[in-house]
N, C-alpha and C positions, 0 to 999 in steps of 0.2 A: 504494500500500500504506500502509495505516496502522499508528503506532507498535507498536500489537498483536502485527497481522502478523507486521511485521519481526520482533517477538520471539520471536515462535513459532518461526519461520523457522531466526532463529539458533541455538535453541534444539535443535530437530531437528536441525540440520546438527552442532552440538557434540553427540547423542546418537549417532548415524550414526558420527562420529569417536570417537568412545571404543569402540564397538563393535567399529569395524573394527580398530583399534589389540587390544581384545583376542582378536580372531581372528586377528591375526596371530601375538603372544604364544603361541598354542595352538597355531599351524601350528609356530611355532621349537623348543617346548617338542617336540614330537611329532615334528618332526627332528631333535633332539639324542638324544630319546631310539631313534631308529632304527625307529620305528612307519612313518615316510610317507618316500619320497622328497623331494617339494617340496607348495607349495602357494602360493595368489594368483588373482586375480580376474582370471577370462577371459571377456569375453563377455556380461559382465552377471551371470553366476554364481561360484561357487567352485570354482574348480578341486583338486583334492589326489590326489598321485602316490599309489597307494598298491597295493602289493602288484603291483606291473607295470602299473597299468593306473589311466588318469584316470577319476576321481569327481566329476563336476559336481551342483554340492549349492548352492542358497539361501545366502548368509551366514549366515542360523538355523540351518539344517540342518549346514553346515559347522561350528557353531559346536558342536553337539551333536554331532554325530560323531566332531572331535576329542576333546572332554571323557570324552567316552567310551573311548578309543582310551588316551586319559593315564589317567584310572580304573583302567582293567587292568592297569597296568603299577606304578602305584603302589600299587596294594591288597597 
């Protein structure tokens, strides 16, 4: 791999890390507020308890779903 690379590399993996950092932010926020149960990566997807029954969603998808969820509640 050339210096490039490697940068890009890093670079993805710290964009990947801030992402997931704030989906989780959104799962806790959306559990304090009594919207979901739980939530966390199962499987390769996102898992989120929500209304009795698991929702496996994309981390994007997760990540819109909560925001959404938090939306309602704060409007």
């Amino acid at each position: 791999m050339n210096d490039d690379e490697l940068l890009k590399q890093r670079l993805n993996l710290e964009l990947e890390s801030i992402s997931m950092n704030q989906l989780t932010e959104l799962g806790n926020r959306a559990i304090q507020l009594g919207l979901i149960a739980g939530h966390g990566y199962r499987g390769g997807q996102y898992e989120i308890l929500h209304q009795g029954k698991a929702v496996m969603l994309s981390p994007t998808e997760a990540q819109v779903f909560l925001s959404e969820l938090i939306k309602r509640v704060d409007s």
